[in-house]
Every structure is written in C-alpha cells, then in structure tokens.
C-alpha positions as CSV (number, residue, x, y, z in Angstrom):
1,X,233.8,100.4,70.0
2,X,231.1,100.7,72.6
3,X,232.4,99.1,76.3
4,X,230.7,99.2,79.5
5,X,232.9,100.1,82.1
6,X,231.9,98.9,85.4
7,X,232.6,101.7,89.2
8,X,230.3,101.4,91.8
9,X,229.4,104.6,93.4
10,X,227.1,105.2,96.5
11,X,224.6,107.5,95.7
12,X,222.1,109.3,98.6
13,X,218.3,108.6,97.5
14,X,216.2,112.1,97.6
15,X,212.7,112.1,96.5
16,X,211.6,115.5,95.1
17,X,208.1,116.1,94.3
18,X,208.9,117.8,90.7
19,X,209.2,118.0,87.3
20,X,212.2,116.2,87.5
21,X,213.6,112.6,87.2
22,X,216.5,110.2,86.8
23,X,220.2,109.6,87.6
24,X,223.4,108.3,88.9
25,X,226.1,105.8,87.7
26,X,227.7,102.1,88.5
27,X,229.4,99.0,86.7
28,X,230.4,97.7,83.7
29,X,232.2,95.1,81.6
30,X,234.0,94.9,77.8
31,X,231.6,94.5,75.2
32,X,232.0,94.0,71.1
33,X,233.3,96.2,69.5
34,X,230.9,98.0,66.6
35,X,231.7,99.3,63.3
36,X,230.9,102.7,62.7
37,X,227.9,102.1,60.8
38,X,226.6,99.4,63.0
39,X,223.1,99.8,65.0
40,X,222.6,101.6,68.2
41,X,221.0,98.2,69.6
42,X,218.1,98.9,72.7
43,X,216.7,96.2,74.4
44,X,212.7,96.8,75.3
45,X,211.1,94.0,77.8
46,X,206.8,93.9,77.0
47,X,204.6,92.0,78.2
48,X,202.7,90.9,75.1
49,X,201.2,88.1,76.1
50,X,199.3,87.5,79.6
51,X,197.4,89.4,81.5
52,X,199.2,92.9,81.0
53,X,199.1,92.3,76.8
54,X,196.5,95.2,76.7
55,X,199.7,97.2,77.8
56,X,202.4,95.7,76.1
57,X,200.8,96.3,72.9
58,X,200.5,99.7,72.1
59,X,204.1,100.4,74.1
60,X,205.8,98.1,71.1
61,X,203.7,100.2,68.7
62,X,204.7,103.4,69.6
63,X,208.8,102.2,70.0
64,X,208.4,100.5,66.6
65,X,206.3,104.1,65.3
66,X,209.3,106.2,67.0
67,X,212.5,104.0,65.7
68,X,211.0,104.3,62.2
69,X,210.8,108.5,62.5
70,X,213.9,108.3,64.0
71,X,215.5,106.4,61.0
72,X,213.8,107.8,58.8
73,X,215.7,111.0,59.6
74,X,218.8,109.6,59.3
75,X,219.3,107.9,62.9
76,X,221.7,109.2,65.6
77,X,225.1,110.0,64.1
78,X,224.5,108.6,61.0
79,X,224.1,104.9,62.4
80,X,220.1,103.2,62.8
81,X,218.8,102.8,66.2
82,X,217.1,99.1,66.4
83,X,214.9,97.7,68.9
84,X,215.3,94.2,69.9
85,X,211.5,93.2,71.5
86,X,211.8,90.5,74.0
87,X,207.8,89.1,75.3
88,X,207.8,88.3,79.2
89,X,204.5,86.7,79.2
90,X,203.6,88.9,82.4
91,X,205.6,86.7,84.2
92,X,208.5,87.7,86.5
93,X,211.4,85.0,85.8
94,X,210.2,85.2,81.6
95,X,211.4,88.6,81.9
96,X,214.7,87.5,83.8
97,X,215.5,85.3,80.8
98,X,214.7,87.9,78.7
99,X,217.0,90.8,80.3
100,X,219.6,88.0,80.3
101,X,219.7,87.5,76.8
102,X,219.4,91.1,75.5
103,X,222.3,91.9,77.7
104,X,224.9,88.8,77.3
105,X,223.5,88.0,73.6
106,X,222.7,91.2,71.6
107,X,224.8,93.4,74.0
108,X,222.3,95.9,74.1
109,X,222.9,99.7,75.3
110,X,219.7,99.8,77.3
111,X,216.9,98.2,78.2
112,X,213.6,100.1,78.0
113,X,211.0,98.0,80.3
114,X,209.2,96.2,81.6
115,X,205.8,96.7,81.3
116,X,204.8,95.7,84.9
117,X,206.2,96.7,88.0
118,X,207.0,93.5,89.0
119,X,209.2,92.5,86.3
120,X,210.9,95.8,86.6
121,X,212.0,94.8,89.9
122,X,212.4,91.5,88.9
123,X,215.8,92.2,86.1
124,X,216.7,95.4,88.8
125,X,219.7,92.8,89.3
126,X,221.2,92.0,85.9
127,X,220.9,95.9,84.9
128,X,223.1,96.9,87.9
129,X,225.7,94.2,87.1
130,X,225.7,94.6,83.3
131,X,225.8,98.4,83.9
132,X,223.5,99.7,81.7
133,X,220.7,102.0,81.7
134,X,217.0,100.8,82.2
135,X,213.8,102.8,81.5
136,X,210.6,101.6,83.3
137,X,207.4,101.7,81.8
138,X,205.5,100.3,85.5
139,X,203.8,103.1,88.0
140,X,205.0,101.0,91.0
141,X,206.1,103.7,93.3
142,X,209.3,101.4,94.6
143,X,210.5,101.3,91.0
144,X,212.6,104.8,91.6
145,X,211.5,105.1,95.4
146,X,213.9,102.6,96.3
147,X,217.0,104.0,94.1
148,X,218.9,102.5,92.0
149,X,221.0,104.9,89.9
150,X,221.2,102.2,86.7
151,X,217.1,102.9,87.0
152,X,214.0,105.5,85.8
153,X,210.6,105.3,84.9
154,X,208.3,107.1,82.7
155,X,205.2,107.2,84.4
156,X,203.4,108.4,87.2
157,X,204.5,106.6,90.5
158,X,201.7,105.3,93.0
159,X,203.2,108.1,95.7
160,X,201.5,110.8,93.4
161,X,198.5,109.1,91.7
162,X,197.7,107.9,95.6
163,X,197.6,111.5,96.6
164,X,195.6,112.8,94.2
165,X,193.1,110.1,94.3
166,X,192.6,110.1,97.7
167,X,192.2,114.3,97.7
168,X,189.5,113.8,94.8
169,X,187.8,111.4,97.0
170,X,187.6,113.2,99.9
171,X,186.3,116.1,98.5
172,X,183.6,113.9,97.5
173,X,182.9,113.1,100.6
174,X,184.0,109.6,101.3
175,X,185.6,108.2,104.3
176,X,185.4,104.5,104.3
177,X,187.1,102.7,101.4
178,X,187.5,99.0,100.3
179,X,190.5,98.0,98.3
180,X,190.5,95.1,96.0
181,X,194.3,94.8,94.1
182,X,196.1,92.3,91.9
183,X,198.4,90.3,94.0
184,X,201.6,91.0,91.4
185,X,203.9,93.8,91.6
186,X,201.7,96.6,90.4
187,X,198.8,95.9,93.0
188,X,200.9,95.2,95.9
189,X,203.0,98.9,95.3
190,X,199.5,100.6,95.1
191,X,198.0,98.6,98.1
192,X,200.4,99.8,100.0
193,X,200.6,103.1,99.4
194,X,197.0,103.5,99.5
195,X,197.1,102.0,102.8
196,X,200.1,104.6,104.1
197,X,198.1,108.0,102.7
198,X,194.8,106.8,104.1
199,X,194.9,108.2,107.5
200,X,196.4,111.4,106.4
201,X,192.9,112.5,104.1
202,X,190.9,110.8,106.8
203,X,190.0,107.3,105.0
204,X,189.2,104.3,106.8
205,X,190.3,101.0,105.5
206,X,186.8,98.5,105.6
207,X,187.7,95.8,103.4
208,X,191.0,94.5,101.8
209,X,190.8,91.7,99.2
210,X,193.3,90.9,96.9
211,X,193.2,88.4,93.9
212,X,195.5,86.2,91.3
213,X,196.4,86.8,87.8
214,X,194.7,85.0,85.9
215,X,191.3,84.5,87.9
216,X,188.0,84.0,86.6
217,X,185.7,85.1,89.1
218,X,185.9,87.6,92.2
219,X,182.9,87.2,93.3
220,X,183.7,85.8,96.5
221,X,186.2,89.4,97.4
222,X,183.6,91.4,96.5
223,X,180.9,89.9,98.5
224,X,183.3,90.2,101.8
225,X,183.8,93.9,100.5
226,X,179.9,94.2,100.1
227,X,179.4,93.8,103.6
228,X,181.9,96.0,104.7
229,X,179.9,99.2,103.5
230,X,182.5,100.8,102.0
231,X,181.4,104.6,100.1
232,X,184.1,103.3,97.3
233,X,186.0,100.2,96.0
234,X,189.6,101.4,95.2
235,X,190.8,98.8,92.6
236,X,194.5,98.3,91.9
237,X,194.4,96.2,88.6
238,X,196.0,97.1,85.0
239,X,195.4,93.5,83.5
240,X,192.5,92.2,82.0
241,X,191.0,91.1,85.6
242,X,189.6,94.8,86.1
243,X,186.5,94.1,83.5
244,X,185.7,91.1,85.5
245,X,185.4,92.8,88.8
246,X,183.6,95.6,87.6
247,X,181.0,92.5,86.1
248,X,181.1,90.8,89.5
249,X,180.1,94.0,91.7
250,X,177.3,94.9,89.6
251,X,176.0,91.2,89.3
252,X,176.4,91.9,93.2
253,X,173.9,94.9,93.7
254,X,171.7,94.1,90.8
255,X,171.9,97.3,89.4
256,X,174.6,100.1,87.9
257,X,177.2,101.6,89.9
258,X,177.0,104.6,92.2
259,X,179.0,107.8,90.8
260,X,179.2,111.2,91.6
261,X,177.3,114.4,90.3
262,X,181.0,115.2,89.0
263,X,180.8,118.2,91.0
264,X,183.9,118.3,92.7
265,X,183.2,121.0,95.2
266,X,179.9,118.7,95.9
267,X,179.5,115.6,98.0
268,X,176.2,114.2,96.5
269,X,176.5,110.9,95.2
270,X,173.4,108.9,92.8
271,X,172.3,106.0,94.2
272,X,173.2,102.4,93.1
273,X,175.8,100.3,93.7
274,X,179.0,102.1,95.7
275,X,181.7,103.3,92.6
276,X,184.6,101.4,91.7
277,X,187.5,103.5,91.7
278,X,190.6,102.9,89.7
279,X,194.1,104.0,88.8
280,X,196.3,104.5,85.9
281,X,196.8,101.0,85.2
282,X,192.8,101.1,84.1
283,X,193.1,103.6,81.4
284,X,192.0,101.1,78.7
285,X,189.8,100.6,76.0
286,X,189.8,96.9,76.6
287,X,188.6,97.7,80.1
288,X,185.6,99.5,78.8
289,X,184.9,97.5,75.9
290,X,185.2,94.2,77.9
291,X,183.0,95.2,80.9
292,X,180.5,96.9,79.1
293,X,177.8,98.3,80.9
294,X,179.4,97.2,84.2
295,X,182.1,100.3,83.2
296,X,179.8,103.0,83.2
297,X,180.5,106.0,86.1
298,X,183.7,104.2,86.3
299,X,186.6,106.7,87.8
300,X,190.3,106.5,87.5
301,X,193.3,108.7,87.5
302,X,195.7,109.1,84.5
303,X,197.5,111.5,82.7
304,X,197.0,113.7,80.0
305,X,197.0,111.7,76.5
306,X,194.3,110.1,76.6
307,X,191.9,113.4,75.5
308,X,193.3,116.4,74.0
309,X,191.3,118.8,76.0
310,X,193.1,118.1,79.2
311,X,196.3,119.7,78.0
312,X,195.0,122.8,77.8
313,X,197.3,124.7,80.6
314,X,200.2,122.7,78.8
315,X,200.7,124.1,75.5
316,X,204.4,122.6,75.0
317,X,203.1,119.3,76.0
318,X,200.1,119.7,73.8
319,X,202.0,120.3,70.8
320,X,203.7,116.5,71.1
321,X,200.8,114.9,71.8
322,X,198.7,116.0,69.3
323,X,201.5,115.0,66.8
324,X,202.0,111.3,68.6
325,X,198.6,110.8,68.6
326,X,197.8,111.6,64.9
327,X,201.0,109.7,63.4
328,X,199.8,106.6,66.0
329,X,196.2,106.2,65.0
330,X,197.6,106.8,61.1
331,X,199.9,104.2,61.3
332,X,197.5,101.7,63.8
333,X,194.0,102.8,63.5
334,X,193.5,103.1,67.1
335,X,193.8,105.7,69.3
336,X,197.2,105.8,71.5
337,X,196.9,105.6,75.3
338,X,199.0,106.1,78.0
339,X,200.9,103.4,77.6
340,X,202.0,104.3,74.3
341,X,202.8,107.5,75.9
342,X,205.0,105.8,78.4
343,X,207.1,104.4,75.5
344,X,207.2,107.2,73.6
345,X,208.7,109.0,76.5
346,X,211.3,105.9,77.5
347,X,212.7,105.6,73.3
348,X,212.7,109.2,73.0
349,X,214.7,110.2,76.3
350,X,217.0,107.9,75.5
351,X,217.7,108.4,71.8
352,X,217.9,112.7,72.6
353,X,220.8,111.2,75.4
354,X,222.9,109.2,72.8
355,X,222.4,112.4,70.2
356,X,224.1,114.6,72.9
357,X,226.9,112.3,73.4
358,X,229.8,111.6,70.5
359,X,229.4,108.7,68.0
360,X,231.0,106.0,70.5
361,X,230.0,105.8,73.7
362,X,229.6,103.7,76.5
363,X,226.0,102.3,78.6
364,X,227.8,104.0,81.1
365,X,228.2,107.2,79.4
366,X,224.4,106.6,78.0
367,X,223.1,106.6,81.8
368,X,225.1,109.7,82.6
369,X,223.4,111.7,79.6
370,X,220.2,110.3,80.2
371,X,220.6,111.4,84.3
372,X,221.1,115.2,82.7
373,X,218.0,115.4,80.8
374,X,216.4,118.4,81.2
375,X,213.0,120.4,80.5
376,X,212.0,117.0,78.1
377,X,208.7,117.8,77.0
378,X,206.8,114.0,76.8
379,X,203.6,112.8,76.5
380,X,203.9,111.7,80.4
381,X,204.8,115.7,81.1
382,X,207.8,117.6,81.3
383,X,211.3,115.6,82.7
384,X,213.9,117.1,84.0
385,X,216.1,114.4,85.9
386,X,218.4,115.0,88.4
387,X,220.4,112.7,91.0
388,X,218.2,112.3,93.2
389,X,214.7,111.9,91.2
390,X,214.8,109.4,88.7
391,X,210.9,109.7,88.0
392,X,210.6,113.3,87.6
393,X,206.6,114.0,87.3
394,X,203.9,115.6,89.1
395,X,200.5,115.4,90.4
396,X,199.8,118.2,88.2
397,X,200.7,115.8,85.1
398,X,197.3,113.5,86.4
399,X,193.5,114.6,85.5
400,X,190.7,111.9,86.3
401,X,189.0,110.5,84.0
402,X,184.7,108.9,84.1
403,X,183.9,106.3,81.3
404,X,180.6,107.6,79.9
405,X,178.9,105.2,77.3
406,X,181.9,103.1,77.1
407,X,184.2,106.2,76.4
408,X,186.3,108.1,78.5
409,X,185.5,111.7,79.0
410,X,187.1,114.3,81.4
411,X,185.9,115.0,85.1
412,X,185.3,118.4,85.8
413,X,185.5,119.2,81.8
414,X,182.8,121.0,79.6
C-alpha cells in the first residue's frame, strides 16, 4: 500500500553553485491502498493553453515519449508508471485546482510541474501539506532559492543564466541596459535578479518596462525604452509576447536590429536598432517563426539541447541527447527543445528514484530517493542533489544562442 506519512523537519537552505540539486523531507497523510499490479500514478501540471502553450507542449510530449519507453520495458517493478496531465491555462489559481485534484482525487506520488514559475510557487502550499515530491519545470530562481525540501527544479535558475548573461554582455562592451519583462512569475524572478547582478559587471539600469500577459501591443514600453539609450534591451518573456516586442522595436527604429560581430573578445557592434537580448524562456521556434524578420541577431542564453554541437566537452551528456532528440522528432516530427529537455529530466529523475526503492513505497520515501540522486546525466546537465541544492546545475550547462535566418545557431561556434 502506498501512505504518505506526514514529520516536519527544519532543514538549513545552502546554495551551492554545482552540479548538484535537490533534497529534504516533511509531511504526510494515509492514502489508498494499491494492488501490486496497480500504476505508479504522477501527477504533471502544463500549461497547454495560454500564453506559456509553446512550453507546455513539447514538456507533455516528451513525458508521454518517456512513460511509453519506460513501459515499454516493462515499468518499475513490474507495475506501469502513468501520467495524469492536468492544463493550468497559464493561470496561477487553474493550477491550484489542478494540484488539488491530482493530490486528493488520483492520490498521485508526485507532481512534476508547472510549466511557469509562477504556478510553481503558486501549489508550493498543497505539496508541502500533502507531502509529496514536486519537480519544477520554471527557471525562476526563488523556485529552489527559497527552500522548500518537498521542492526541485530541472532547469537553469535565473541566479546562473543572470550571471552569464551579464558576463557575455560585458565583454561586449555594454554598460547601459533596458529591461522589458512579463509581469507573471517568470519575468518578475528574472527582473529582479537582473537588477541585483547589475552593479556587480558594471551595468546601468536606463529603462524598466514591464507588460501583461496577454497584451497586444508594447509599443508604448518600448518607446520609453527608446529614449533611454540603452546599448541592449534585456527581455524577460517565455510566452508568446516575445515575437511581439521583437515586431514593436523594429517598427520603432525602422530598420533591423543591432547585433554583435559575434566576436566575444571584441566590442564592435553593427549598426541598427540596439539588440534585444533574451533568456532561456525565448529558446523557441514559435518565437522565431512568429516574429520573423524582427528575430534576426536575436541573442539568448540556454542550454545545451537545442544544437548538438554544443555538447561537445560533454560526451556523457551528448550521448542522451542525441538519443532524446532522435526518438522525439521520430515520434513528433519536430525537433525537441529545452523544454522537452526539462521534462525529460523531471519523469526520468523521478522514475530512476522509485527503481531504487522496493516495490511499495511512500511520497515520502520517493522524496528521500529523489534528494540522493547522484551524477544523473540529463538533457539539462549532470544532477547530483544534495540537502542543500535542490537545483543542482551550472553556468557551464548554458551556451548562447543568435537566431540567424529564423534558426538558431551557436555564438562563438564554427
């Protein structure tokens, strides 16, 4: 029978900088009891409608891609893992409603989600008094910065992709920066921690617009950040939004976007209109297909998956990627993305945690196997989680990326 068994234990919050990430331990309550040839049920929270679709999508392809190899080989212990997919719209108390009823209804093990940071945050409250495991998909940074043991996250937080950014920027060149950012979850978290790294690479904050979800037209942002004479726009968007400001700021200047000589060890800039900047939340087809020539030059930070070539220092890492990717675009006929990647991570760590443990277990058990997970090689990078880092990546897991005649390709690569 599987129970969750409910302690509360005060755990001290340690950020490392590592390869490393997840941990700790808390409540509980009875659950059903299960037949030994019932379902290992997870719950997975996506936004598949709304603005953050163009995420949600491929992370419920590569879950349904994974459950299927997994079954396929005869599941964990003998018993099928299934997926129950709840839609949160984008939307903060949709996704409440959902973690609700994957926990009190289909008494779920875990909950791999959401999609967005804020809706992560937003069901931070029902995991930690169900007592069961969740695995973020979202980049906010407060997702594992502000600790919760029930909690980890698969991709990059905004404390590394920040960094590196800013680093890439300066040697570039630039000093004065304008943000733009979505006013949900995902743009606040990288907002703010664009705004607390600035003075430390010697950036000056000119402009600071944000928007809504949903908006057609930023126009009106942009032209305040026009004025401002910023060298580059940092934009903290992953929803559909991002096309349109790209539109807007060239529709601006009248012409195509400044970029750099992709030297990195040069400052020289082509003229035009000043770069949009982005982040990993902007590594998306739909972005370049949707602003068209608006995307050219643009820049944006991301890890590895999206091209091959860049794993070519990490040859374990390589090796997984190159088989996601081919079974993904078999089975879809797209390309995966790092989103995908994201999922693939979450389903996988957590299905290797309940192989390790004996055929019944607990949610509490399940977060205890998942917190000593250990040299994982993912899509995202290697994991290794420990009690203090529930995230467990590094800056060296992030490339940038320029979309060159509505592709992505490599900067710095051949």
């Amino acid at each position: 029978m599987f129970r969750r068994t409910r302690t509360l234990i005060s755990i001290a919050c340690v950020i490392a900088l590592t390869l490393t990430g997840c941990a700790s331990s808390d409540s509980g309550s009875d659950a059903n009891s299960s037949s030994s040839d019932e379902a290992y049920r997870i719950g997975a929270i996506l936004s598949l409608s709304g603005t953050y679709a163009g995420l949600g999508t491929p992370e419920r392809n590569a879950i349904e891609l994974e459950m299927a190899r997994i079954n396929d080989e005869g599941g964990v212990h003998g018993r099928p893992v299934e997926v129950l997919f709840e839609d949160d719209g984008t939307d903060e108390a949709k996704a409440q409603a959902a973690v609700t009823l994957l926990i009190e209804k289909e008494d779920v093990l875990a909950i791999i989600g959401a999609t967005e940071t804020g809706q992560s945050m937003a069901v931070r409250s029902d995991i930690e008094r169900a007592g069961i495991p969740q695995v973020s998909m979202a980049g906010g940074n407060v997702i594992t910065d502000e600790f919760n043991e029930w909690v980890f996250q698969t991709p990059w937080p905004n404390r590394l992709v920040v960094p590196f950014t800013l680093a890439y920027l300066k040697d570039q060149g630039v000093t004065r920066i304008a943000l733009i950012s979505d006013s949900g979850g995902y743009g606040k978290d990288g907002r703010q921690v664009t705004l607390d790294f600035a003075d430390e690479y010697g950036m000056e904050i000119v402009a600071d617009e944000t928007y809504n979800r949903g908006d057609a037209d930023m126009t009106a942002q942009l032209t305040k950040i026009k004025g401002a004479e910023a060298d580059v726009v940092f934009m903290w968007s992953a929803g559909s939004e991002a096309a349109t400001i790209l539109k807007n700021w060239i529709d601006l200047w009248g012409g195509g976007p400044l970029r750099f000589n992709g030297d990195s060890s040069s400052d020289q800039l082509v003229a035009g209109a000043p770069l949009i900047i982005g982040a990993p939340g902007n590594a998306r087809l739909e972005l370049a297909q949707g602003a068209g020539d608006a995307a050219e030059g643009f820049e944006f930070a991301a890890g590895r998956i999206l091209m091959l070539e860049a794993y070519s220092d990490c040859v374990g890492s390589l090796g997984v990627a190159e088989d996601f990717t081919t079974r993904y675009t078999d089975a879809y006929g797209d390309a995966s993305d790092i989103f995908a990647g994201h999922a693939y991570d979450a389903f996988n760590i957590i299905v290797e945690a309940m192989k390790r443990l004996p055929e019944e277990f607990s949610s509490a058990d399940l977060r205890d196997e998942i917190e000593k997970t250990a040299d994982f090689v993912g899509v995202g990078g290697t994991f290794t989680f420990t009690e203090q880092d529930h995230n467990g990546l590094s800056e060296n897991d992030i490339v940038m990326y320029r979309i060159d005649g509505g592709v992505w390709t490599l900067v710095g690569g051949d």
